[in-house]
PABA-983272 format. One record per residue (C-alpha): residue number from 1; residue in three letters; x, y, z. Coordinates in nm, 4 decimals. Layout:
<sites>
<site k="NUM" r="ALA" x="X" y="Y" z="Z"/>
...
</sites>
This chain:
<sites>
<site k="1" r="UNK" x="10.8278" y="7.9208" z="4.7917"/>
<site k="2" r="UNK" x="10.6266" y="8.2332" z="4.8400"/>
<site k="3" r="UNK" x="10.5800" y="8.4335" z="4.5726"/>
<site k="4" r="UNK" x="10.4204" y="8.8380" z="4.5869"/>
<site k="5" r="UNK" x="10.1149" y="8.8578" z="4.4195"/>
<site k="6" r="UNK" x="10.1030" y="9.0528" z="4.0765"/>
<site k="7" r="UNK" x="9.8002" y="9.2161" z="4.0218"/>
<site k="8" r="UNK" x="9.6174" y="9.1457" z="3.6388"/>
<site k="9" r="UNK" x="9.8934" y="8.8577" z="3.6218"/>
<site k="10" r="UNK" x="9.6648" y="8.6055" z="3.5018"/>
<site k="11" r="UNK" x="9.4963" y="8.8246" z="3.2524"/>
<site k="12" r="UNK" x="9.7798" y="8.9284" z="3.1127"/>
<site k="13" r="UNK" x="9.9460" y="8.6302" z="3.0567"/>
<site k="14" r="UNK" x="9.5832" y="8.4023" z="2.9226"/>
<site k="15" r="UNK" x="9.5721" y="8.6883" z="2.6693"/>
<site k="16" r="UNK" x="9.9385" y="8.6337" z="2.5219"/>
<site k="17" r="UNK" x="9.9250" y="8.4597" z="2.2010"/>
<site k="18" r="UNK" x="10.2516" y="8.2826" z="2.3091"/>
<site k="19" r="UNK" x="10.1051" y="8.1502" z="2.5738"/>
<site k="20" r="UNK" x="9.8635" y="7.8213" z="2.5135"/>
<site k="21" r="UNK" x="9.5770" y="7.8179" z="2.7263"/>
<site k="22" r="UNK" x="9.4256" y="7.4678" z="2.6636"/>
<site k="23" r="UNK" x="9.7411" y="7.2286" z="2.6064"/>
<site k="24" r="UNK" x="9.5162" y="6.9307" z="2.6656"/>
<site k="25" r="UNK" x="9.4040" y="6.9720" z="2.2851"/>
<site k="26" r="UNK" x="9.7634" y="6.9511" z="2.1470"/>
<site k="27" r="UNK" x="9.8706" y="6.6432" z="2.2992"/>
<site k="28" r="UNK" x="9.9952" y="6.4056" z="2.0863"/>
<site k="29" r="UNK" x="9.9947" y="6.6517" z="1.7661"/>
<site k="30" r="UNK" x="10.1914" y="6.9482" z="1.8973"/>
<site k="31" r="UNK" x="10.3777" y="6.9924" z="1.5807"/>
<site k="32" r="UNK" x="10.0667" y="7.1060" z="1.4381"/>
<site k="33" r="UNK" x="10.1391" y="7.4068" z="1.6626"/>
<site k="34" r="UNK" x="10.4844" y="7.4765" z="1.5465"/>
<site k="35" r="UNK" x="10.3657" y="7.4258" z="1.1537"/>
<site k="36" r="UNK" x="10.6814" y="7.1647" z="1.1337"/>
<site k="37" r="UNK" x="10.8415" y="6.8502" z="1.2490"/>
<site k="38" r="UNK" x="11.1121" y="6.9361" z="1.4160"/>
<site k="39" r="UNK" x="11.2262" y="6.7893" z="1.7453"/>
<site k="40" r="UNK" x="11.0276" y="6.8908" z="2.0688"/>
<site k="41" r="UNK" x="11.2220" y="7.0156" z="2.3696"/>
<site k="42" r="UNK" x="11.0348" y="7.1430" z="2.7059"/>
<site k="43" r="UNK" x="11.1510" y="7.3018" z="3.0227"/>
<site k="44" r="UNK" x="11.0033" y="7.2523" z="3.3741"/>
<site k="45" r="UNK" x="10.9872" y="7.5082" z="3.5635"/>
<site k="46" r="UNK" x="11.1068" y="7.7832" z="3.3634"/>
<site k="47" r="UNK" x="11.1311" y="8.0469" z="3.5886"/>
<site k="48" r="UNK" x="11.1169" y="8.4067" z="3.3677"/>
<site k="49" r="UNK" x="11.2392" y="8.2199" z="3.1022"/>
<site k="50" r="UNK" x="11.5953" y="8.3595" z="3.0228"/>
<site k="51" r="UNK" x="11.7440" y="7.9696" z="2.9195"/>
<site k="52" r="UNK" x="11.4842" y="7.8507" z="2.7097"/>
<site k="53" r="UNK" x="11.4432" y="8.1912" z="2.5184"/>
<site k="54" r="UNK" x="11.8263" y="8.1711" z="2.4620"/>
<site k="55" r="UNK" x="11.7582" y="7.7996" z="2.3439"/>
<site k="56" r="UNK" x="11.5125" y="7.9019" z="2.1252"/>
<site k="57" r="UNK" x="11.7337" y="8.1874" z="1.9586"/>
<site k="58" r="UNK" x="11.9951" y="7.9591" z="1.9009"/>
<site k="59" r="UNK" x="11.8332" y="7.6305" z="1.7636"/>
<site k="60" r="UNK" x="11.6042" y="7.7862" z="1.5434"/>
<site k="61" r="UNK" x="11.5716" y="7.3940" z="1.4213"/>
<site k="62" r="UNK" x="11.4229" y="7.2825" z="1.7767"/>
<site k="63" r="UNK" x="11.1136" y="7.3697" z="1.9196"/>
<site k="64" r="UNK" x="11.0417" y="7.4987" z="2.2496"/>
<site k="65" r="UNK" x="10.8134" y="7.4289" z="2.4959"/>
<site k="66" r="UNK" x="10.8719" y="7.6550" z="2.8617"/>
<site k="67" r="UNK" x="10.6081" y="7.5200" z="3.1706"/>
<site k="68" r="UNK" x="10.5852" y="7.7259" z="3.5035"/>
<site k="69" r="UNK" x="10.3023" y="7.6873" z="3.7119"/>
<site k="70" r="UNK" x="10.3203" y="8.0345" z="3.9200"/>
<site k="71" r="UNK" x="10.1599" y="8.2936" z="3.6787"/>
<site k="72" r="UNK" x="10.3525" y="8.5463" z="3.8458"/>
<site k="73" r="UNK" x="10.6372" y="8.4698" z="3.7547"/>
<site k="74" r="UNK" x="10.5786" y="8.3321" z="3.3610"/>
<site k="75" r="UNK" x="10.4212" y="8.6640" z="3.3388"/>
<site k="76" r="UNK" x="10.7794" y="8.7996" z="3.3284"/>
<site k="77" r="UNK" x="10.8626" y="8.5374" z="3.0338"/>
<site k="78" r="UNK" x="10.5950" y="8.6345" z="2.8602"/>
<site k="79" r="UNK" x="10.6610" y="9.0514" z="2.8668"/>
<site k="80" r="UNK" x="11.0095" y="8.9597" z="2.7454"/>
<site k="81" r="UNK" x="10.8889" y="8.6935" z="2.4616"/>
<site k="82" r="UNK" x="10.6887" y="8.9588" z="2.3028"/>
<site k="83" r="UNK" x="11.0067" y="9.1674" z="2.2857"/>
<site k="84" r="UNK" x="11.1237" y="8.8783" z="2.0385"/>
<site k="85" r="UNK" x="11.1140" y="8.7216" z="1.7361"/>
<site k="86" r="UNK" x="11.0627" y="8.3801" z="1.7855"/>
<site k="87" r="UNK" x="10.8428" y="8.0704" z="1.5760"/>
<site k="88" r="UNK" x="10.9449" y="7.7990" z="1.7589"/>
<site k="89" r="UNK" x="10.8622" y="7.8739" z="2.1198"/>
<site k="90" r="UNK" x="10.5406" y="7.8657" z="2.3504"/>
<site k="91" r="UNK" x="10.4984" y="7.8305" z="2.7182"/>
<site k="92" r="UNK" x="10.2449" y="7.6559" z="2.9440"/>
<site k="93" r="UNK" x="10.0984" y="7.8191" z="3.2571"/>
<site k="94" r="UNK" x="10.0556" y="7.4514" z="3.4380"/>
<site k="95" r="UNK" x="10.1260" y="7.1964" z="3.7304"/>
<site k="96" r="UNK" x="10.4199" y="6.9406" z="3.5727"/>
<site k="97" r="UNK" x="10.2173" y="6.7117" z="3.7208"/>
<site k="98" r="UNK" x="9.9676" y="6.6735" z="3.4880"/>
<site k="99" r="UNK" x="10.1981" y="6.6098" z="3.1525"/>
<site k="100" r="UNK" x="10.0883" y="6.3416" z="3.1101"/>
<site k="101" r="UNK" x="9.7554" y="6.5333" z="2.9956"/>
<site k="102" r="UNK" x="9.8874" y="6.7734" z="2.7374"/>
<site k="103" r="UNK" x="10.1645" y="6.5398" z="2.5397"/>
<site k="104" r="UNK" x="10.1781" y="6.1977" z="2.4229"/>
<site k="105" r="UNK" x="10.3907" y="5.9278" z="2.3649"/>
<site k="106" r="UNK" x="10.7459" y="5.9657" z="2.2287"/>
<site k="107" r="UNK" x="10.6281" y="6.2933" z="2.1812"/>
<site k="108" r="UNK" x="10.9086" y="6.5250" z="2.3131"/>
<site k="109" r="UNK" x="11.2964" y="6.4441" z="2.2490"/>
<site k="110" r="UNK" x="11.4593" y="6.6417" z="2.5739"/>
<site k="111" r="UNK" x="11.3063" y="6.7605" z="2.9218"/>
<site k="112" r="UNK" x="11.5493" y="7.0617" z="3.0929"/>
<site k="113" r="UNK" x="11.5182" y="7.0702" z="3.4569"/>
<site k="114" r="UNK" x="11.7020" y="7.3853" z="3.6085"/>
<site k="115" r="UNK" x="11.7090" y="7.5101" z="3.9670"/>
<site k="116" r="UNK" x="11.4176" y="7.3040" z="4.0522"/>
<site k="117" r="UNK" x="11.2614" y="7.3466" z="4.4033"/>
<site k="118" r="UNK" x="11.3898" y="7.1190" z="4.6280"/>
<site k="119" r="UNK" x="11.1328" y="7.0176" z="4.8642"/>
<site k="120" r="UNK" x="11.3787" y="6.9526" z="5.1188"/>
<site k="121" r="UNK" x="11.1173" y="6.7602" z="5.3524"/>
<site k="122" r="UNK" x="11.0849" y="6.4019" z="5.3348"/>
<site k="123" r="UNK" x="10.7091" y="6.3994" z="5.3194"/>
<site k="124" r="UNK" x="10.7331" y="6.6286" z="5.0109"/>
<site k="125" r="UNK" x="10.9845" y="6.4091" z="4.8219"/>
<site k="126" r="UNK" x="10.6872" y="6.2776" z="4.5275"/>
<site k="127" r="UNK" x="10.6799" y="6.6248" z="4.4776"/>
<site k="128" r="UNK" x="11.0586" y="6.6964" z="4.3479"/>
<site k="129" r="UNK" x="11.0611" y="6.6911" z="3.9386"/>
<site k="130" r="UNK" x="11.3708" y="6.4081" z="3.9013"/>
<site k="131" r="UNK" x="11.2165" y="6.1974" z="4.1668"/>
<site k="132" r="UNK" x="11.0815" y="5.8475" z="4.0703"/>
<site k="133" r="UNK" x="10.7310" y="5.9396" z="4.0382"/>
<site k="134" r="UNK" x="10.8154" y="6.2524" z="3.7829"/>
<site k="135" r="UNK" x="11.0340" y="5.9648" z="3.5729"/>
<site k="136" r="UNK" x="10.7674" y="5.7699" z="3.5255"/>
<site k="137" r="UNK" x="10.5783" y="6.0363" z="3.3660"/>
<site k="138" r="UNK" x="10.8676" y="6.1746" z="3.1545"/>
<site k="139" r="UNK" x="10.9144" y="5.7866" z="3.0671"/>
<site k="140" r="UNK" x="10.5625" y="5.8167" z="2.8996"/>
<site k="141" r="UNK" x="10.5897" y="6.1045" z="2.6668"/>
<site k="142" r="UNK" x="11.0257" y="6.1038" z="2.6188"/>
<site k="143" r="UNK" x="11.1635" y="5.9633" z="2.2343"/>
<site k="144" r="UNK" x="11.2996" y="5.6328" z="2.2987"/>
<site k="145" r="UNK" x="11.6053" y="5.8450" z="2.2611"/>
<site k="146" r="UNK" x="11.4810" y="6.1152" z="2.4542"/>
<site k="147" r="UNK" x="11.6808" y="6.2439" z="2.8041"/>
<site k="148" r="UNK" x="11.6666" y="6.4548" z="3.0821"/>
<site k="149" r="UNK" x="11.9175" y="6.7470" z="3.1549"/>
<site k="150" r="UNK" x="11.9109" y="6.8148" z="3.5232"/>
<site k="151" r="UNK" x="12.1407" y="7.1155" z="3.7082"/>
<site k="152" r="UNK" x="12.0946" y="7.2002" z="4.0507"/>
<site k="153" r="UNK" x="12.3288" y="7.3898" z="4.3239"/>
<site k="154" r="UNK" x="12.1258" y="7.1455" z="4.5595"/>
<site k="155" r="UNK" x="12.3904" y="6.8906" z="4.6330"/>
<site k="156" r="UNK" x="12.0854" y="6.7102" z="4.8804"/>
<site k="157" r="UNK" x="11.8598" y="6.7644" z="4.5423"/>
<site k="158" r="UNK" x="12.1885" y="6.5649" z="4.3231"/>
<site k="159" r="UNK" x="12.2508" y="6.3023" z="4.5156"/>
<site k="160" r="UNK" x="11.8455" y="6.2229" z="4.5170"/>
<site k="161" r="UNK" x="11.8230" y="6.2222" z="4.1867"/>
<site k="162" r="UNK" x="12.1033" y="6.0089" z="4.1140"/>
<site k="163" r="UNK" x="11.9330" y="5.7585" z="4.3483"/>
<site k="164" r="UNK" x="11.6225" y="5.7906" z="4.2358"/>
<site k="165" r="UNK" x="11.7321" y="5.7240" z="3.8532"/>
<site k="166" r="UNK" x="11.9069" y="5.4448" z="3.9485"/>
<site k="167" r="UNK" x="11.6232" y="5.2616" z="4.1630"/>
<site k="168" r="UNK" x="11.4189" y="5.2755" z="3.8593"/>
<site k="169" r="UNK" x="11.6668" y="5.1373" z="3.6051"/>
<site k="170" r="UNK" x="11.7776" y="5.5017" z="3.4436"/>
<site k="171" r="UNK" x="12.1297" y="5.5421" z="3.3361"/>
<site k="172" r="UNK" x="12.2816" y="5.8769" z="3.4487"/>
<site k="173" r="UNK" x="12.5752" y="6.0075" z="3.3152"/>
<site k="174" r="UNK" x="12.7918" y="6.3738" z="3.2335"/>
<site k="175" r="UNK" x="12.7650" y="6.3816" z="3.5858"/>
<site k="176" r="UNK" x="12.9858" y="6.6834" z="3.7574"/>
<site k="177" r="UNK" x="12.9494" y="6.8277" z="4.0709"/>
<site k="178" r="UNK" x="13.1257" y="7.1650" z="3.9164"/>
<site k="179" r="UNK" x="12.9914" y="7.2176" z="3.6081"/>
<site k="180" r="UNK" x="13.1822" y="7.5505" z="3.5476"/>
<site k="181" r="UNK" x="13.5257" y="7.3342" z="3.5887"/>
<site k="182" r="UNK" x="13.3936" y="7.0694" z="3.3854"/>
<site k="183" r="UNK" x="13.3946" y="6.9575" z="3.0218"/>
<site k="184" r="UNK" x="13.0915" y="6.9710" z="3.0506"/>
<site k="185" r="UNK" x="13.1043" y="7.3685" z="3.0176"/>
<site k="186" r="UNK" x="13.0840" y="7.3587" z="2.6598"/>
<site k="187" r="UNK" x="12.7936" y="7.5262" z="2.5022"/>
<site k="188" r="UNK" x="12.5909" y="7.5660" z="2.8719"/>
<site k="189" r="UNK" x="12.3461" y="7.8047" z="2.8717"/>
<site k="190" r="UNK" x="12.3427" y="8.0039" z="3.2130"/>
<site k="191" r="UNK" x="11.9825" y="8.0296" z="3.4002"/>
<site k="192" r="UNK" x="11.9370" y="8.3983" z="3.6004"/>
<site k="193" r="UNK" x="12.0134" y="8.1197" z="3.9470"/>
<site k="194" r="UNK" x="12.2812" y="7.9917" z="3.7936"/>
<site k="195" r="UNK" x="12.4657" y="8.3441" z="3.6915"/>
<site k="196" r="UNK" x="12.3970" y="8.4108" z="4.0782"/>
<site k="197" r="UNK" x="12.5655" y="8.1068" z="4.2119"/>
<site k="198" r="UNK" x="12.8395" y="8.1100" z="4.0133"/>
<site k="199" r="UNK" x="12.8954" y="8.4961" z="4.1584"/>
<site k="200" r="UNK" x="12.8650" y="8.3624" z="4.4664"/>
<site k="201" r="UNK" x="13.1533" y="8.0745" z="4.4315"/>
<site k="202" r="UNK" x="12.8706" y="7.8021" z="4.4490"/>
<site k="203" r="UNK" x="12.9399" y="7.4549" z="4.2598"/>
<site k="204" r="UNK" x="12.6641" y="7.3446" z="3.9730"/>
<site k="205" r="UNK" x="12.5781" y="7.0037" z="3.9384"/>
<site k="206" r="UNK" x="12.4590" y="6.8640" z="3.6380"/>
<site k="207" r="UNK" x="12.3615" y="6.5265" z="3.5285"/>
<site k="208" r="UNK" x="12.1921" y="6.3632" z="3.1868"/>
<site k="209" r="UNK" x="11.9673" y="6.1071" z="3.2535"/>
<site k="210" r="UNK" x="11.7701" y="5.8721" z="3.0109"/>
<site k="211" r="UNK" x="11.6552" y="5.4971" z="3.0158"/>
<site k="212" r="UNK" x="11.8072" y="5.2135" z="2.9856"/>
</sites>
């Protein structure tokens, strides 16, 4: 993905008070944060941040947690987050790959993974957010209860992830390969991609997955 540089992007989005600059000294106590106890939900790779400020706004009872590593683009979250009202959501300018580092066990109750980038070479498959290696590290800081909401219009993307749950004893299930003629339609939130493929005539898939 190549993304156009935005000048003053990463000084304008360290100095937003929604955004939380060192996450590494919440982990494990993140409620702290939100001043309650209410369930924790994240999503990774939240692009400008459309479905998880909609999330928010709706669940006032949840709180919200948005990650995106490109500080262009979260920059765009944030201008619209200060347009709103909001207690119980934050976002994280940081690499997925270290969340292990900023929460702790049984710490978060669901993980939304929308659009993600499909690193369509083989050689860049560690790299994908549902394969194994990502798992393992959700498996560390999920609820025993906790689960994984995946959609993609990447059928290549799907079909991965439904392996790569299954080789490491995850149950999938809610599975469609057309979410918008689905049952599973009911209360979906639409991402900006999403919106766009649907336009376009393009199937969603969507999965749940959690451990066995």
């Amino acid at each position: 993905m190549r993304l156009r540089n935005i000048r003053g992007a990463k000084e304008k989005v360290d100095s937003s008070e929604y955004v939380i600059l060192e996450p590494e000294l919440y982990k494990g106590k993140w409620n702290t944060l939100f001043e309650n106890s209410n369930p924790i939900n994240l999503e990774i790779g939240m692009g400008r941040g459309n479905f998880i400020m909609r999330l928010a706004a709706l669940n006032p009872d949840i709180n919200y947690i948005g990650i995106e590593k490109y500080t262009s683009v979260i920059l765009r979250a944030v201008e619209k987050r200060e347009e709103i009202e909001l207690k119980n959501l934050y976002f994280i300018n940081y690499n997925a790959e270290g969340i292990n580092e900023i929460f702790g066990k049984g710490e978060i109750e669901k993980i939304y993974l929308n659009f993600s980038d499909p690193w369509p070479k083989d050689r860049h498959a560690k790299r994908r957010l549902t394969s194994k290696e990502f798992l393992s590290r959700y498996d560390k800081c999920l609820r025993k209860d906790g689960h994984v909401i995946v959609k993609t219009d990447n059928r290549a993307l799907f079909d991965f992830t439904l392996e790569q749950a299954k080789e490491v004893g995850w149950i999938t299930d809610e599975i469609t390969y057309d979410l918008h003629k689905s049952s599973y339609i009911q209360g979906n939130i639409m991402t900006e991609y999403e919106e766009k493929f649907v336009a376009e005539g393009k199937p969603i898939h969507r999965t749940r997955i959690y451990r066995n």
